[in-house]
PAGUTI-217951 format. One record per residue (C-alpha): residue number from 1; residue in three letters; x, z, y. Coordinates in nm, 2 decimals. Example, Ala and Ser with C-alpha at 12.3 -4.5 7.8 and 13.67 -1.06 7.14 Angstrom:
% residues 2
(node 1 'ALA' (1.23 0.78 -0.45));
(node 2 'SER' (1.37 0.71 -0.11));
% end
This chain:
% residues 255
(node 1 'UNK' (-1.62 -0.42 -0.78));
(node 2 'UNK' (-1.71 -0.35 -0.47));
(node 3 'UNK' (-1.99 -0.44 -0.20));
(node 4 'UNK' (-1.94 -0.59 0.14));
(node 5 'UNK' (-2.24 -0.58 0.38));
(node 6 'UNK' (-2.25 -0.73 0.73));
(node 7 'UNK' (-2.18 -1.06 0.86));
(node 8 'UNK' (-1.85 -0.97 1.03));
(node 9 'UNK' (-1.66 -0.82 0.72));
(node 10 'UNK' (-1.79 -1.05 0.50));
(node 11 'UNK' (-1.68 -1.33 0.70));
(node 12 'UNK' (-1.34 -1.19 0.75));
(node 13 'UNK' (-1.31 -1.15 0.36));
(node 14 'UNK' (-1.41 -1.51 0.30));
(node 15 'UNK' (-1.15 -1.62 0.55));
(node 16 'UNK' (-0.84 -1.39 0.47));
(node 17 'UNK' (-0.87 -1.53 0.09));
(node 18 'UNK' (-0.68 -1.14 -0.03));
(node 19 'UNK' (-1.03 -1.06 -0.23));
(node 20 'UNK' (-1.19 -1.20 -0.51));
(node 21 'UNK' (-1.55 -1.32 -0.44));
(node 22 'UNK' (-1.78 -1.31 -0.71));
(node 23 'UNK' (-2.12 -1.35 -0.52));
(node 24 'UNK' (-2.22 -1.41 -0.15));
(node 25 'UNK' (-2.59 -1.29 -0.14));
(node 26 'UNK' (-2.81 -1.40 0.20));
(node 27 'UNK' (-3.14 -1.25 0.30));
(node 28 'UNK' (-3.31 -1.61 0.26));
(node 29 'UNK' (-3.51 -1.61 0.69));
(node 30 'UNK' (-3.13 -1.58 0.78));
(node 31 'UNK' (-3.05 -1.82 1.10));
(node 32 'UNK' (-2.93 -2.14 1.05));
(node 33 'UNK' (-2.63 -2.10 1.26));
(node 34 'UNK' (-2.55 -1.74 1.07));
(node 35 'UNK' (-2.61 -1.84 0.69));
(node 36 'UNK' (-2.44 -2.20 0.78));
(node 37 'UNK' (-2.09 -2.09 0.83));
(node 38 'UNK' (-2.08 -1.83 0.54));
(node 39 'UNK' (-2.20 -2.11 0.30));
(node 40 'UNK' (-1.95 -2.34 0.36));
(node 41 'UNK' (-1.70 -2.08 0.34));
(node 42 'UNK' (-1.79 -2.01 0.01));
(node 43 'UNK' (-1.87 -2.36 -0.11));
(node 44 'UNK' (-1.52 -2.42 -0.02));
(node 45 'UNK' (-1.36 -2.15 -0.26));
(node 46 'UNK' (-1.62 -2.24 -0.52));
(node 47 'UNK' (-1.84 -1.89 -0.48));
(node 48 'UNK' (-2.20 -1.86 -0.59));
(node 49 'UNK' (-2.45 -1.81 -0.30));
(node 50 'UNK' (-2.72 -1.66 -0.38));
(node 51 'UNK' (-3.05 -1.62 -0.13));
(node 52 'UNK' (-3.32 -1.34 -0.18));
(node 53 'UNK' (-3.62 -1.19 0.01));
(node 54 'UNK' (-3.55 -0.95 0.25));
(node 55 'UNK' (-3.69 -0.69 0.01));
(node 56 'UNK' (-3.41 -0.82 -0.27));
(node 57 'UNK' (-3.20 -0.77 -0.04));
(node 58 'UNK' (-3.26 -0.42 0.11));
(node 59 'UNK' (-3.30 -0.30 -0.26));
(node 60 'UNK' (-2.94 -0.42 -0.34));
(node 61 'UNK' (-2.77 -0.25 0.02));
(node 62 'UNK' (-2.60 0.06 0.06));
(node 63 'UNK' (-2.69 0.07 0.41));
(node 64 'UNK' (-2.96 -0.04 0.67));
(node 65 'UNK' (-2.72 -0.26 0.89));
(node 66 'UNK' (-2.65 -0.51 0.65));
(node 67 'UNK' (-2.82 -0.80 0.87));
(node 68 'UNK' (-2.88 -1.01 0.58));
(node 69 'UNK' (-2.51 -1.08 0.44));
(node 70 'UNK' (-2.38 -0.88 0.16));
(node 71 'UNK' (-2.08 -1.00 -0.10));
(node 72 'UNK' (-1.99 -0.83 -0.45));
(node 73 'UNK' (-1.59 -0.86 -0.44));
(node 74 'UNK' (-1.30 -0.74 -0.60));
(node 75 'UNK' (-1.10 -0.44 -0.40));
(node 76 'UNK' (-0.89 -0.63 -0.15));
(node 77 'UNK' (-0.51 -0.55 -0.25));
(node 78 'UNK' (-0.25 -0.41 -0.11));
(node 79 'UNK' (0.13 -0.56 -0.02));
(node 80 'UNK' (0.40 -0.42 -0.24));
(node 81 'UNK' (0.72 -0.30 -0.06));
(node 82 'UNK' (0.91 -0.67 -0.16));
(node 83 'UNK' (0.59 -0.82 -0.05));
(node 84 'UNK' (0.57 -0.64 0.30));
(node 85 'UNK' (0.96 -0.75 0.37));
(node 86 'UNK' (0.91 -1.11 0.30));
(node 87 'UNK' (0.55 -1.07 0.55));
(node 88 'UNK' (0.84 -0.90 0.81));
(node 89 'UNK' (1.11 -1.14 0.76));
(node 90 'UNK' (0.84 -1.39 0.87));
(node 91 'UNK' (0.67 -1.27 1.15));
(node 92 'UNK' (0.99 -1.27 1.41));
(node 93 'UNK' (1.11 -1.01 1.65));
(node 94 'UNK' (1.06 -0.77 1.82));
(node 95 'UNK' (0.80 -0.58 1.52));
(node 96 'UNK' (0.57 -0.34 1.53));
(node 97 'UNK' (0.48 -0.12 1.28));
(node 98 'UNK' (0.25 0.18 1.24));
(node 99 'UNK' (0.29 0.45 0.97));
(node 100 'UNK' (-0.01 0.71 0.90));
(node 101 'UNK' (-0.04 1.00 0.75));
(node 102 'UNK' (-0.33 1.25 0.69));
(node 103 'UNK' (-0.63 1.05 0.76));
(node 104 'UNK' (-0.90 1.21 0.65));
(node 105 'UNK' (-1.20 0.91 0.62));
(node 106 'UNK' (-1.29 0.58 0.57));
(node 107 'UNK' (-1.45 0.54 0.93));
(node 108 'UNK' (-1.15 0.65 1.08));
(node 109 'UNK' (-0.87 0.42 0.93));
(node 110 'UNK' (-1.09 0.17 0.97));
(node 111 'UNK' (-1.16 0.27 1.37));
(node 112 'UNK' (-0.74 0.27 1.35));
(node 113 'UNK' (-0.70 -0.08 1.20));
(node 114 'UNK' (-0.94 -0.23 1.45));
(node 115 'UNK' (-0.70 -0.08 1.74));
(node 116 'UNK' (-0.40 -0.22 1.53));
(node 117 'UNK' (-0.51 -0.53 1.50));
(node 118 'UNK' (-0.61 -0.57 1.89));
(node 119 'UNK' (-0.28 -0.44 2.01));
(node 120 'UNK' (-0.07 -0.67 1.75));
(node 121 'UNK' (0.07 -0.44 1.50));
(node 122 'UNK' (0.26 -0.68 1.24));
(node 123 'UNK' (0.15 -0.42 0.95));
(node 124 'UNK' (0.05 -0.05 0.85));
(node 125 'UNK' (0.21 0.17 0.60));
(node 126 'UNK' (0.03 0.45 0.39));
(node 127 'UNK' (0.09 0.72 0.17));
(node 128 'UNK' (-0.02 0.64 -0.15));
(node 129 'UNK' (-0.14 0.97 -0.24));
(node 130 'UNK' (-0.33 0.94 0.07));
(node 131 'UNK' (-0.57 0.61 -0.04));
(node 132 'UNK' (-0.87 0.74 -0.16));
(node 133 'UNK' (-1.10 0.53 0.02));
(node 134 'UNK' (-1.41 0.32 0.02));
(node 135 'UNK' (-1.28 0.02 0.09));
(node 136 'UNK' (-1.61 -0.19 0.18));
(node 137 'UNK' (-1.67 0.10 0.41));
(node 138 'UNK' (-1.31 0.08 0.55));
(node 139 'UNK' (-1.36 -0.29 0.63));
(node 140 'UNK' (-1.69 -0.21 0.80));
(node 141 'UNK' (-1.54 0.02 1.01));
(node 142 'UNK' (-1.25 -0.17 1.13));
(node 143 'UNK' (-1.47 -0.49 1.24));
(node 144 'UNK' (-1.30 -0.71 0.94));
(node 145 'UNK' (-0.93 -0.64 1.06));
(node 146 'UNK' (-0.90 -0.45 0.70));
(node 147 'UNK' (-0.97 -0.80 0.51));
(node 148 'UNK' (-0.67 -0.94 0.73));
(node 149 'UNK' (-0.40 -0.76 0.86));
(node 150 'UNK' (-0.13 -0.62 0.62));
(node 151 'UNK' (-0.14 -0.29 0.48));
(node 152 'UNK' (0.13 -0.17 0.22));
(node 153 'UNK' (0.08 0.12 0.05));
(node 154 'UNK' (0.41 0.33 -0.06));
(node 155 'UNK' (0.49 0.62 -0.28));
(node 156 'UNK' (0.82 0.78 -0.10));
(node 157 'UNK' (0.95 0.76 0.26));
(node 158 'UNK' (1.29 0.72 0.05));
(node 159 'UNK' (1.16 0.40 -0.08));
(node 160 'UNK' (1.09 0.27 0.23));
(node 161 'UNK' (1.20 0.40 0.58));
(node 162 'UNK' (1.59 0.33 0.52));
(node 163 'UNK' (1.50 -0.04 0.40));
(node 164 'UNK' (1.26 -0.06 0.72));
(node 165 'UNK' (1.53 0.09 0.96));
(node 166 'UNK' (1.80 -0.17 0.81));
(node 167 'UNK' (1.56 -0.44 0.98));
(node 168 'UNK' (1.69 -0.28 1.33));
(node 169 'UNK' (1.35 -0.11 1.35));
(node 170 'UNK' (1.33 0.21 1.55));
(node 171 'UNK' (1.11 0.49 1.40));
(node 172 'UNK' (0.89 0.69 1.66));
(node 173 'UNK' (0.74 1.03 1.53));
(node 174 'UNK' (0.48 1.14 1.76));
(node 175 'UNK' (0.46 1.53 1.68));
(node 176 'UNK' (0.28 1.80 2.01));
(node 177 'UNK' (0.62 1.91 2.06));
(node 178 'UNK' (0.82 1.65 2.15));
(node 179 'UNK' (1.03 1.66 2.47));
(node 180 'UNK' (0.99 1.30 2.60));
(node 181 'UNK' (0.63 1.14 2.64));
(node 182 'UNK' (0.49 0.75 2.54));
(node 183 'UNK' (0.58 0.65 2.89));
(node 184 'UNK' (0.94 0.80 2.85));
(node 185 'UNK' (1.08 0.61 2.61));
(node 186 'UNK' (1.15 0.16 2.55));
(node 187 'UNK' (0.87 0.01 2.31));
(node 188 'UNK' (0.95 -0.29 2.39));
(node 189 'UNK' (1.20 -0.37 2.09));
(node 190 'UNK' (1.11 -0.35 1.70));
(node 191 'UNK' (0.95 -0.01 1.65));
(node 192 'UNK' (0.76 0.18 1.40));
(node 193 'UNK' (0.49 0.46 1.59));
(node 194 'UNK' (0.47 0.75 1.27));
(node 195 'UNK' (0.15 0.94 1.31));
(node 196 'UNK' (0.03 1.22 1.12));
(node 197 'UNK' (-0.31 1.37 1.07));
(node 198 'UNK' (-0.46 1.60 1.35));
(node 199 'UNK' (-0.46 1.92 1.02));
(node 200 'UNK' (-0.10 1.88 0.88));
(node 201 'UNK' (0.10 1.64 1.15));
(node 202 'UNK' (0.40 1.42 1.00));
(node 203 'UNK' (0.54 1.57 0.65));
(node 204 'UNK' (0.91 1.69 0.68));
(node 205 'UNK' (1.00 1.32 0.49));
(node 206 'UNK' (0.86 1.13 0.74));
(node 207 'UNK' (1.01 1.32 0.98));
(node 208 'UNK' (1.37 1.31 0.82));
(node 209 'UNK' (1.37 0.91 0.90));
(node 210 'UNK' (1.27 0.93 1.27));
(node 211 'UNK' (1.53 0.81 1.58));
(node 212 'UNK' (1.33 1.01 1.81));
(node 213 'UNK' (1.00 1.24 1.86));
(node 214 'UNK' (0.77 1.12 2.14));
(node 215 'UNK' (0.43 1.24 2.24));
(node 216 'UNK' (0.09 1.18 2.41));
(node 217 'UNK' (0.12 1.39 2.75));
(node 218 'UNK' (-0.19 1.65 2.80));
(node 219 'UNK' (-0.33 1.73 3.14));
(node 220 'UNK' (-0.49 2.04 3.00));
(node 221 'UNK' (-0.51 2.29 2.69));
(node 222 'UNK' (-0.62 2.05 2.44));
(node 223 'UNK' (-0.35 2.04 2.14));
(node 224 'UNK' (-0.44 1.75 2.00));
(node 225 'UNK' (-0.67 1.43 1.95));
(node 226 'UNK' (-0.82 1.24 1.69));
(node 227 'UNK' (-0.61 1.03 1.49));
(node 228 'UNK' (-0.83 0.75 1.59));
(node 229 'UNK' (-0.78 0.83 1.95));
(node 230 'UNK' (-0.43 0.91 1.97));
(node 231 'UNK' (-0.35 0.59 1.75));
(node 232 'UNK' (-0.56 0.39 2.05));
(node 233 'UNK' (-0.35 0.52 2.33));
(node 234 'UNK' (0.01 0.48 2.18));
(node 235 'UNK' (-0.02 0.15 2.01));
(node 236 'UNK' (-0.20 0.04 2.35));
(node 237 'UNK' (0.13 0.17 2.55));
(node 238 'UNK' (0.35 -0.08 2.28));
(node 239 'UNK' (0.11 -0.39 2.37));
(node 240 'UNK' (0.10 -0.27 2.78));
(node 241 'UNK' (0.48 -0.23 2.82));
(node 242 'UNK' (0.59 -0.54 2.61));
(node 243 'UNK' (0.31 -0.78 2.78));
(node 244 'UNK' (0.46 -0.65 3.10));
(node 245 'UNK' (0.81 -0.81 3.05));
(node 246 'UNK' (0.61 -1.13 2.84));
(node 247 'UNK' (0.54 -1.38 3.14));
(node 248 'UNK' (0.47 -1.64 2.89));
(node 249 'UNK' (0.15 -1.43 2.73));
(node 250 'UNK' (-0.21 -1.56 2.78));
(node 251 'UNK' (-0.53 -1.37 2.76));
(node 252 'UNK' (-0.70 -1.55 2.40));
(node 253 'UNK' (-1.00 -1.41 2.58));
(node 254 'UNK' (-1.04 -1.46 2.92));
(node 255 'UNK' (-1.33 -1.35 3.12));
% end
């Protein structure tokens, strides 16, 4: 079981349908127009609502930014590898992919699935020796992309990379050393961006599967940033070169 607090993530869970629900619990002085929405959410899949007083409700939270919203859920699953091929086969061409490696908190994946999401990355691949995380904290972090966009977690680049290559994919490694930088190289077709973790980089499998090694370019001594940061700038690069040659795209948020 675990605890979702916040109306954003708990929203995104009710509406993405990949958890179980067993409770939606509302600090009872909740507006109107924020307790309104989540309630017929979960009328609609049939969920208990329950309302307390704020001091039920602060004696139940994990943290102090709950805002009045918290659900007791199942842990929101993962796609197996058959599952993630029949989400690629649907989602069209060109894809885009990101593999990670080494991340080291629940904050930062979830800081690196928020940038995913925004920049239209069709699904993430992890290590599964690598998942060891909170995932109510995960979902916090990423503003509710965690509750929606596909994540497949996989034991062996064996297992995977060939099947994902085979799909026409192109596999990126971005490693320090790399001779030609982000702004070098086409994104514009089916890629996958593989990035490791700022203490131990991409492992030598990862690595075995790659077309080509790209990297961030440095204007001074720094070797490296954070995963969350680098992940920001390449995956922004993918969504700035291929809305470039896309003269059909519209802003969904316009000033």
């Amino acid at each position: 079981m675990e605890q979702l607090e916040g109306k954003i993530c708990v929203e995104a869970a009710l509406r993405a349908r990949q958890r179980r629900i067993h409770l939606l619990v509302l600090r009872n002085s909740l507006h109107a127009e924020t307790s309104a929405p989540l309630i017929e959410l979960a009328e609609a899949r049939q969920i208990p609502v329950k309302q307390v007083s704020p001091e039920e409700l602060d004696a139940m939270a994990h943290g102090h930014t709950h805002g009045g919203v918290l659900a007791l859920c199942s842990p929101r699953p993962h796609l197996a590898i058959d599952q993630l091929f029949k989400h690629l086969n649907s989602c069209g061409f060109p894809l885009f992919l990101l593999l990670l490696e080494g991340i080291d908190d629940s904050q930062n994946l979830g800081f690196v699935l928020r940038t995913a999401e925004a920049c239209g990355v069709d699904a993430v691949l992890l290590k599964k020796h690598l998942w060891d995380f909170d995932g109510a904290a995960v979902s916090r972090a990423s503003s509710g992309a965690f509750e929606r966009l596909p994540l497949c977690v996989f034991d062996q680049a064996e297992s995977l990379l060939p099947r994902i290559s085979s799909l026409g994919v192109r596999i990126y490694g971005c490693i320090a050393n790399a001779q030609r930088t982000i702004y070098q190289v086409d994104l514009t077709r089916s890629v996958l961006i593989a990035l490791g973790g700022e203490k131990r980089g991409l492992s030598a499998a990862v690595r075995g599967y790659c077309d080509r090694f790209i990297k961030i370019p440095m204007l001074s001594a720094a070797g490296s940033l954070s995963l969350s940061h680098a992940s920001a700038i390449l995956l922004a690069e993918v969504m700035r070169q291929r809305l470039s040659r896309d003269e059909t795209f519209q802003d969904p948020n316009p000033a």
